[in-house]
Structures are given as C-alpha cells and as structure tokens.
N, C-alpha and C positions, 0 to 999 in steps of 0.2 A: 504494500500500500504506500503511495506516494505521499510524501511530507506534505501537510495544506504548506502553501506561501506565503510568508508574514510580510505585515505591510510594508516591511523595510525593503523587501526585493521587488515591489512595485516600482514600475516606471515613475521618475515625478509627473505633474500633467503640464501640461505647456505653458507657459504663460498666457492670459487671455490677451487681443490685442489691444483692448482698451485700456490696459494694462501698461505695453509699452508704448500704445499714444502717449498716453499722461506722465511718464517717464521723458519723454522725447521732448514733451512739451513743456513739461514744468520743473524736470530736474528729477533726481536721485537723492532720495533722502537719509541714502545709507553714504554717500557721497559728501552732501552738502545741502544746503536748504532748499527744498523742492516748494515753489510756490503755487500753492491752489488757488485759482482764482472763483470766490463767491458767484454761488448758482444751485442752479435743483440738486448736483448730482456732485457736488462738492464733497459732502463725507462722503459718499460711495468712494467720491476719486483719492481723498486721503486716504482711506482704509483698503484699497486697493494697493497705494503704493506703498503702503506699512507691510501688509502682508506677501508680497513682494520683496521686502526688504528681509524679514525673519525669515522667507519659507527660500525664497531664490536666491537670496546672496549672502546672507549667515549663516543657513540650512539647521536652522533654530528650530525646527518642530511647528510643529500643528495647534499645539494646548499654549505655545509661548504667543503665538504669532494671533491666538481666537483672544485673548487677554489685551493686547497690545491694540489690535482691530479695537475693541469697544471702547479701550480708552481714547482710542485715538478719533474715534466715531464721536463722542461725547464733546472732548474737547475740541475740534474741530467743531461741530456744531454751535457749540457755546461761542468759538470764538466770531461766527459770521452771527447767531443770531442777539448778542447783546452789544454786539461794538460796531456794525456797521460795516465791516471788513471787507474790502473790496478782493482783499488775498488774503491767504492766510500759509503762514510757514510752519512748512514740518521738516526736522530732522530726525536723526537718530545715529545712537552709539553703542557698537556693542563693546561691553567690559567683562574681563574673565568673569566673573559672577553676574553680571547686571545686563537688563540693555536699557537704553536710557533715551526716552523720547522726549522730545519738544514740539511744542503748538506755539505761533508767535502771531500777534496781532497786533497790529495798531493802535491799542487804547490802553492806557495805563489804570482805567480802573481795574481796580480788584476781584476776582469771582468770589462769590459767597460762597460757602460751605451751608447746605441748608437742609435740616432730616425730611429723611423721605418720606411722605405719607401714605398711606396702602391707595387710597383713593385719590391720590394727583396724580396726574397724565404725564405733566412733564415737571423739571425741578431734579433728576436725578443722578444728570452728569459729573456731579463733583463727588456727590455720594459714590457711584461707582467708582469714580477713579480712589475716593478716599479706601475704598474697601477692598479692591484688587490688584491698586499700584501699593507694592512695599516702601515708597516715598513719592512724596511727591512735593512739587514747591512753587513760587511764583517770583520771578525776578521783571522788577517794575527796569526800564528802560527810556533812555530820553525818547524814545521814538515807540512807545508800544508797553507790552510786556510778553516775557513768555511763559508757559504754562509749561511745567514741564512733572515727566514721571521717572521711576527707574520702578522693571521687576525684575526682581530676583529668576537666574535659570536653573533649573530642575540639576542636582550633581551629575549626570552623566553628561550633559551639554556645557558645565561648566569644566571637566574634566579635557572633553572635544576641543573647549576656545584655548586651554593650555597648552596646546599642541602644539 
C-alpha cells in the first residue's frame, strides 16, 4: 500500500496574476514599501501581497501567512477608512523568530484600542491585531504614522530562518 502524500510534497500553486499585477504595480513589500492605493479592492490587494510575501518569498507557512493576512486586512482597512488615505504603505520583515509588519498612513492621529462587543458589526480591527499580533505599536511620524505588528514563528520555521 502506497504512502498517502503529505502536504509538504504538494506542488506550491502558482501565484494568482492579480497577485503579481499588484506587485509590479505597487512594489514588494518583502522588498520595501509597497504602496496600495485607496479603493474597493484595496485590503484584498494588501492581503494578497502579504500573503505572497510569507507563503512565496519566506516560504513561512500557511497558519503564519492566514495571521499576518487579517492583521494586515484590518489595519489596512483602518488605515483608508479613518484617515482618508489616498495610499496606504505596507512593509514587512522577516527576523529569526519574528516577522514584523507595517501599515503606514498619512494621518498622525492615533487608533483607538476599543472592546469588542458581541453585537457591533464593525470596531474590531485593533482588537484583532491586539489578540493575534505578539506586539504591536504605533510610531507617530512628521508625515503620517505607522501601525505596525510583529508574530512570533512556530520553532521549526524559526529553526528554517537560522539557516
């Protein structure tokens, strides 16, 4: 009887091409500041290019990269729907233990931290990130601020980035 095939000997799946549109267009955020510009499909295009950045060019996993996605979902949306944001900048940094995102806007006010309530619809972006980034902080800037997270990676992918 033949071994079943564990997910690791699957093919990875291609990149989508909306994927490396927005790459092409707005930068590499495993690179340097990839700038999204404000629109319908804005978090999708941040969260695309985050997940891209952990699954395609750190080869960081699936559970790192679904984490990183919502925060980056959140804070991206936060950042066009309270400041106005005509762009919004994302980075990212992988560190032997950590990878460490940035969300950058334009407007130096401050996000609230504010609890979630079972019955509000929206209000829960800081909350998440409060809950599923191992840090996170806010660096006020003459020209904006940025929002920024780090999580912690699982021991066998921090053993991987020692290499």
């Amino acid at each position: 009887m033949a071994a079943k095939p564990s997910p690791d000997d699957e093919p990875p799946l291609p990149t989508p091409p909306e994927v490396l549109g927005a790459l092409a267009a707005f930068g590499n955020p495993a690179l340097g500041e990839a700038r999204v510009p404000a629109g319908p499909c804005a978090t999708r295009t941040a969260r695309g290019l985050a997940r891209w950045a952990v699954t395609d060019h750190w080869a960081l996993g699936e559970d790192v990269a679904d984490t990183v996605c919502l925060l980056v979902s959140e804070l991206a949306g936060n950042a066009i729907q309270h400041t106005g944001a005509r762009t919004v900048g994302l980075r990212m940094f992988p560190c032997p233990a950590w990878i460490s995102v940035e969300v950058r806007d334009p407007s130096r006010a401050l996000p609230c931290l504010v609890p979630a309530q079972a019955f509000h619809l929206t209000g829960r972006g800081l909350f998440l990130v409060d809950t599923f980034a191992d840090r996170w902080g806010v660096n006020v800037e003459p020209l904006g601020k940025t929002v920024w997270f780090q999580c912690a990676l699982p021991p066998a992918q921090k053993e991987e980035k020692r290499r």
